[in-house]
VOMI-311714 format. One record per atom (N, C-alpha, C, O, CB): residue in one letter; x, z negated, y negated. Coordinates in steps of 0.05 Angstrom, whole numbers, padded with zeros to 5 digits, always signed. Glycine has a CB too. Layout:
residues N
AXZY
...
END
This chain:
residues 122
X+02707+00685+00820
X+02695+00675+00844
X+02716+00680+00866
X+02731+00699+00866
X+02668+00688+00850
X+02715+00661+00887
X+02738+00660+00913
X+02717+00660+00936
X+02694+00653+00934
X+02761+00627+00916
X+02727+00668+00953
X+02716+00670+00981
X+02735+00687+01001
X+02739+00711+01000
X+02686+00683+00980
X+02748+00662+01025
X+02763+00683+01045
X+02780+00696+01038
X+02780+00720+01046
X+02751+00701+01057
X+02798+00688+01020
X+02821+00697+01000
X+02815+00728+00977
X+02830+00740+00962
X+02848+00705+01022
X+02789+00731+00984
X+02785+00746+00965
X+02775+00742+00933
X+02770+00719+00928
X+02771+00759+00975
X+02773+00756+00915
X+02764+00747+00888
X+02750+00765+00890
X+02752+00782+00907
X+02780+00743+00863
X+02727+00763+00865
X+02703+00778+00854
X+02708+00780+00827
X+02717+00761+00814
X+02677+00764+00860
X+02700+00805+00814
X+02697+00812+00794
X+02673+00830+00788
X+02667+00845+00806
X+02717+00819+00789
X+02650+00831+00752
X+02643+00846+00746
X+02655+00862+00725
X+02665+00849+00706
X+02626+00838+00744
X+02658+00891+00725
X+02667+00912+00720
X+02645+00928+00710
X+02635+00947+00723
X+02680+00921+00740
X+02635+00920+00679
X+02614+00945+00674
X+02584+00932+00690
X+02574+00910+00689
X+02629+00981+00693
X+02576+00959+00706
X+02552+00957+00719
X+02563+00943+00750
X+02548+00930+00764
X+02535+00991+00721
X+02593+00947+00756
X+02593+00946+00785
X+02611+00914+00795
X+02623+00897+00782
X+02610+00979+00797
X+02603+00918+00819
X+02613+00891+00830
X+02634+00902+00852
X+02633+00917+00871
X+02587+00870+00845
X+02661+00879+00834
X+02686+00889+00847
X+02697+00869+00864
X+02701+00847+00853
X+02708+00897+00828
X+02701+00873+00890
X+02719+00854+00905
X+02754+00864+00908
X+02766+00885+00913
X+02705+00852+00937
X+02759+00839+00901
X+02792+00846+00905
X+02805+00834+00932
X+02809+00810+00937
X+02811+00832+00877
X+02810+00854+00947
X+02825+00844+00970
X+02849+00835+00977
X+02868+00844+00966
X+02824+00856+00983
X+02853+00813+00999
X+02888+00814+00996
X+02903+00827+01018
X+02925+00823+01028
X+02902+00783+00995
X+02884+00842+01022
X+02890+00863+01057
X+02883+00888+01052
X+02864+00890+01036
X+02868+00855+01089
X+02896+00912+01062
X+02896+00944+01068
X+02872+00939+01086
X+02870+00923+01105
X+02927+00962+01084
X+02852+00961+01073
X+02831+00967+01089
X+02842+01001+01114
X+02857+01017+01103
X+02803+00973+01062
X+02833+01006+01142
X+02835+01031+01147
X+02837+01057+01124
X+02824+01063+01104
X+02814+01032+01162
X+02861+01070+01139
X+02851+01099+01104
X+02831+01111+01110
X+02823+01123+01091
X+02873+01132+01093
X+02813+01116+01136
X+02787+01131+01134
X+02758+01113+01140
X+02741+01120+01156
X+02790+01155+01157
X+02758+01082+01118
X+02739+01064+01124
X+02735+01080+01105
X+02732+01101+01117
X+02738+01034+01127
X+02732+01086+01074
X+02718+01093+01053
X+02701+01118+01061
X+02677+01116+01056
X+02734+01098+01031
X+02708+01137+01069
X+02697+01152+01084
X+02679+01153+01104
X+02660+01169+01105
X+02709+01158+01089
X+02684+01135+01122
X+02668+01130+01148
X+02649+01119+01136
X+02627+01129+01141
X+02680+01113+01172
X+02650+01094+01117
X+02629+01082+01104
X+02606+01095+01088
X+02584+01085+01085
X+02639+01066+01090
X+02618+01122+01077
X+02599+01133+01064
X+02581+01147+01076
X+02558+01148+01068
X+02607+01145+01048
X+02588+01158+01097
X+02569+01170+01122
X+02548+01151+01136
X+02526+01156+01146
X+02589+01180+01147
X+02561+01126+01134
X+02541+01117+01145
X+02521+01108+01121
X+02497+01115+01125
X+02550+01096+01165
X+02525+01096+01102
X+02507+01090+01082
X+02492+01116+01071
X+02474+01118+01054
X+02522+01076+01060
X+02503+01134+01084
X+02480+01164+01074
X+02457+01159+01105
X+02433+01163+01101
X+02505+01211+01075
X+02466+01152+01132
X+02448+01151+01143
X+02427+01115+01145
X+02408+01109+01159
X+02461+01163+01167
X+02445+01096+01119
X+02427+01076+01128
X+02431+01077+01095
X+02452+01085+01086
X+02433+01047+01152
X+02407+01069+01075
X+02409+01074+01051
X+02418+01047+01045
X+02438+01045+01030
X+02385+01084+01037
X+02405+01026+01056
X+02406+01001+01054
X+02432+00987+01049
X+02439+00968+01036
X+02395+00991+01074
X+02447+01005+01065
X+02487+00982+01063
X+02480+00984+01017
X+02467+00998+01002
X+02542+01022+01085
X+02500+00958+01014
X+02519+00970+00992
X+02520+00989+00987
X+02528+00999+01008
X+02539+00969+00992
X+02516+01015+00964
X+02534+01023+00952
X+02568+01021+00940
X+02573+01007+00920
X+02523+01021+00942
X+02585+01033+00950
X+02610+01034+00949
X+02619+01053+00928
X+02610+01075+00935
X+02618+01038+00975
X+02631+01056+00909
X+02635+01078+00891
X+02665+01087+00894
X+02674+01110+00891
X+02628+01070+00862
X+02679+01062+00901
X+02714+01067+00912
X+02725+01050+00913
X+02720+01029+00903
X+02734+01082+00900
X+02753+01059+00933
X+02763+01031+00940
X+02800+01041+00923
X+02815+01061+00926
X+02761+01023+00987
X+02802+01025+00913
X+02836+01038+00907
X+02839+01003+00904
X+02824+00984+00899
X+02847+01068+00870
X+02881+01009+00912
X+02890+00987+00896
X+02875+00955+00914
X+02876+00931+00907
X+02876+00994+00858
X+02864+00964+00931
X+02858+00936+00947
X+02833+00925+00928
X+02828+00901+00929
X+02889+00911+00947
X+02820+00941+00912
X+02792+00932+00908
X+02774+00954+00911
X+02779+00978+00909
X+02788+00921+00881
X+02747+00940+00917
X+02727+00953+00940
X+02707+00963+00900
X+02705+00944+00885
X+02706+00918+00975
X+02701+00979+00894
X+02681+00980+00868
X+02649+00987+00881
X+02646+01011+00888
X+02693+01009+00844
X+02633+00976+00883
X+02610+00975+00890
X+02582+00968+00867
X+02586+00964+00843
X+02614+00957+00912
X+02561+00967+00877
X+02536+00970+00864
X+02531+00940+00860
X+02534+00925+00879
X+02513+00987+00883
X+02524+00931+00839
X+02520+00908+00832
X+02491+00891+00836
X+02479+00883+00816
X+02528+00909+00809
X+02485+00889+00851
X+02455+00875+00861
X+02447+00851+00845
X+02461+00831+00842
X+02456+00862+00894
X+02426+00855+00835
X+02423+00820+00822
X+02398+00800+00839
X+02373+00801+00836
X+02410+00823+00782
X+02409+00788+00852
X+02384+00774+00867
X+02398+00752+00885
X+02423+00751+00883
X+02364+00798+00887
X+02386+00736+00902
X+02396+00721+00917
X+02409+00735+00952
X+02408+00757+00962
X+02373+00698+00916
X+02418+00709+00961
X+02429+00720+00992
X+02402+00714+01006
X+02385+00696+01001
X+02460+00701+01009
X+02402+00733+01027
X+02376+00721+01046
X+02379+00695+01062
X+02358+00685+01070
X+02368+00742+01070
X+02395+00685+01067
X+02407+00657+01074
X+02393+00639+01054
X+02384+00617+01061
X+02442+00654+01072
X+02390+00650+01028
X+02379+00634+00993
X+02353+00631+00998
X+02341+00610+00996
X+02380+00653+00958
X+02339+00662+01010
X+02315+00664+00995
X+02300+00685+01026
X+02292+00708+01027
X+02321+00682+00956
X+02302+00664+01048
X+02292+00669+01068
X+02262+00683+01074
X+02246+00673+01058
X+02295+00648+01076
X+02248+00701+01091
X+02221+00704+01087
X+02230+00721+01113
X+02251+00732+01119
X+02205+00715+01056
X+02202+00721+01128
X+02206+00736+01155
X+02211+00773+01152
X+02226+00789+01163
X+02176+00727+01176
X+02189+00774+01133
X+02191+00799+01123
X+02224+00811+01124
X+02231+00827+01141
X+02179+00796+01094
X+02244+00801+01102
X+02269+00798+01094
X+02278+00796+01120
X+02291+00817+01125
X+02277+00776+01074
X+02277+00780+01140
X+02293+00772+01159
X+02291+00802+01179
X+02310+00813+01192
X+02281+00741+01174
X+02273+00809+01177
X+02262+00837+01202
X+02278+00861+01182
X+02294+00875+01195
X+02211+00845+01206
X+02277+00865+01164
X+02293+00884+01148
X+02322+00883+01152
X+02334+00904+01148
X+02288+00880+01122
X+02332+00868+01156
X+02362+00863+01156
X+02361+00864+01186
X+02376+00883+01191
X+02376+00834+01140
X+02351+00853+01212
X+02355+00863+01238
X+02347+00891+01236
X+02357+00905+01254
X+02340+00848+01259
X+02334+00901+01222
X+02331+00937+01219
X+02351+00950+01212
X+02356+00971+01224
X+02313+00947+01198
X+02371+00938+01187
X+02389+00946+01183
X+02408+00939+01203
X+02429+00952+01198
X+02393+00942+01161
X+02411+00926+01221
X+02433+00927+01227
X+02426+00943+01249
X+02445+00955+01258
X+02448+00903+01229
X+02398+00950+01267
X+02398+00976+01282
X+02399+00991+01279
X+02401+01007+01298
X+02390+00983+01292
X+02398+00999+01253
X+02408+01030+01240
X+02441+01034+01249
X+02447+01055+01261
X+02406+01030+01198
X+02460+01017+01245
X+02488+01008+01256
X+02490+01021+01271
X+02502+01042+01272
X+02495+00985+01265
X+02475+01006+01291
X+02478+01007+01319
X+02471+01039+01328
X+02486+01051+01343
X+02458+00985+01332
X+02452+01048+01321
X+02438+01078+01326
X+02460+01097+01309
X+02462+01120+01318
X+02400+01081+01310
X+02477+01090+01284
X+02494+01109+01268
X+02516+01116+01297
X+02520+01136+01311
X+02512+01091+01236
X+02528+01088+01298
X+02549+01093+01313
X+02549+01103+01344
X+02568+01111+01357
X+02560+01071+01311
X+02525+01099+01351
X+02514+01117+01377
X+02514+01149+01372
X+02526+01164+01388
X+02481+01110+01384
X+02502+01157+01352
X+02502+01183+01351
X+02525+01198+01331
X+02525+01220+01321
X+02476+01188+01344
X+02542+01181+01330
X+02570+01189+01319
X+02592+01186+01345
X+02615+01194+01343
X+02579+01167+01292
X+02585+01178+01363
X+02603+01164+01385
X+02630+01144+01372
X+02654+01145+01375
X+02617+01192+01404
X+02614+01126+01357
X+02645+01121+01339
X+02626+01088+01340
X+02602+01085+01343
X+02656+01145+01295
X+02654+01059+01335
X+02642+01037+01336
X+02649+01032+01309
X+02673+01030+01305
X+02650+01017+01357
X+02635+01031+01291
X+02642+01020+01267
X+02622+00999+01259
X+02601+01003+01247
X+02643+01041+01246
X+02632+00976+01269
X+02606+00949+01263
X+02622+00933+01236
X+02643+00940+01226
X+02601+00919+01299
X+02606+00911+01230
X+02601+00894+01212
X+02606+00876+01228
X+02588+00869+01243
X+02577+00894+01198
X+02638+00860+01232
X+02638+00828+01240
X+02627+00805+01241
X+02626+00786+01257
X+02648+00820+01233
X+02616+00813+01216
X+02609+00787+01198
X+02585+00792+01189
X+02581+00793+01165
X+02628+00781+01173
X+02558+00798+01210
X+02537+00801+01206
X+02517+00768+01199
X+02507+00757+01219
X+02532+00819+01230
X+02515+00760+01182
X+02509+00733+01175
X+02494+00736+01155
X+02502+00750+01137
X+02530+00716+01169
X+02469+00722+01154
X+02446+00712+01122
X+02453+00720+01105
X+02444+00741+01095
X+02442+00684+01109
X+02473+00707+01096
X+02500+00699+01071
X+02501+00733+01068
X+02492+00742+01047
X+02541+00678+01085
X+02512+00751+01088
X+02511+00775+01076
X+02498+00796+01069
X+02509+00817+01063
X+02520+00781+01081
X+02464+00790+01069
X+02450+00812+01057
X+02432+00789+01036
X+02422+00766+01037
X+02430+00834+01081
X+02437+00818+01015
X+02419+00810+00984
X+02395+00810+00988
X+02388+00824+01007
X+02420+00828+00958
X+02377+00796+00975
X+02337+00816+00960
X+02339+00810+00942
X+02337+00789+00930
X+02301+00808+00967
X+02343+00836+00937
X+02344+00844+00909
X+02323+00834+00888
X+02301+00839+00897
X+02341+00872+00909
X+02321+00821+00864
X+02307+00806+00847
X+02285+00826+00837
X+02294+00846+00825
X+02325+00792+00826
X+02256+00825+00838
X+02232+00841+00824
X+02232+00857+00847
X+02208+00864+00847
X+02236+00858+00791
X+02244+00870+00869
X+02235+00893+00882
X+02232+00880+00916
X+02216+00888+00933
X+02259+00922+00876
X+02250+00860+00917
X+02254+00848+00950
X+02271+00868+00973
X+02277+00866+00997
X+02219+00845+00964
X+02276+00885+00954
X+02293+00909+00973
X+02317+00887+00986
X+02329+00873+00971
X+02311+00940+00950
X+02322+00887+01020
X+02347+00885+01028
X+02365+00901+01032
X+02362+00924+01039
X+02347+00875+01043
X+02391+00887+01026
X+02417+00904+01022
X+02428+00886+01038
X+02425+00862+01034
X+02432+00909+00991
X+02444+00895+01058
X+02480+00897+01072
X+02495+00891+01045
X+02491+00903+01024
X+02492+00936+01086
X+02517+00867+01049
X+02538+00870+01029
X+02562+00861+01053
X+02558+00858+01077
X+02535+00848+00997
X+02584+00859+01039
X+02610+00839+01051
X+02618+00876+01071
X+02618+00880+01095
X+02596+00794+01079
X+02623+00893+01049
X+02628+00915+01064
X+02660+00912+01078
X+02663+00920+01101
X+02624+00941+01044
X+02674+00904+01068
X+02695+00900+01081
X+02706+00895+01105
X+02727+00898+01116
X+02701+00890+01072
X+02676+00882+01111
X+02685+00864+01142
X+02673+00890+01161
X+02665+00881+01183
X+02665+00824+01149
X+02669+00924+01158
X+02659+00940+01169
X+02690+00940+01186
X+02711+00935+01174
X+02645+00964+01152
X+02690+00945+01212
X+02721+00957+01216
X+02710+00985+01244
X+02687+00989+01253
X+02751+00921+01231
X+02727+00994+01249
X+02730+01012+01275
X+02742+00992+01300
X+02764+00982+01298
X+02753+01040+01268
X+02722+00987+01329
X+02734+00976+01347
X+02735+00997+01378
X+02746+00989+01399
X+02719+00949+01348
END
């Protein structure tokens, strides 16, 4: 799979993006702090080598599989963001906050944050 010069791969259980860009050296890190305070992002397991190894979701994009419910969950998640990086004093947003990038998850409806990459420090 292609998207935005990146490729996709499955690896096992996990879903791998291969990048064609250096991420920050303390995004893996920063990211994990915050996904300990918002459960919802992705799962990230590591990044080496310009690929991101993450949790493999099986379900559609909410952009797919729209419902207001879904829609209020993902503006939740992204005020969790907003409230992390307040009480971290640090800006670490999601660019590319868009439909397209949160899952629901198939049998449970759980939403998930994906397209971790596009997290940066501004």
């Amino acid at each position: 799979m292609h998207e935005s010069g990146c490729t996709f791969s499955i690896e096992g259980d996990m879903f791998v993006k291969h990048l064609q860009w250096d991420i920050a050296d303390d995004w893996f890190s920063t990211y994990k702090k915050l996904r300990e305070f918002e459960p919802r992002l992705v799962e990230v397991y590591g990044y080496t080598d310009r690929k991101i190894y993450m949790q493999h979701i099986v379900g559609n994009t909410l952009l797919n599989s729209m419902s207001v419910h879904s829609y209020l969950e993902a503006c939740d998640i992204m005020k969790s963001i907003g409230l992390f990086c307040l009480h971290n004093n640090i800006t670490f947003i999601n660019h590319a906050t868009q439909l397209r990038n949160f899952m629901v998850e198939t049998g449970t409806n759980k939403v998930y944050m994906i397209d971790v990459d596009s997290f940066h420090h501004y």
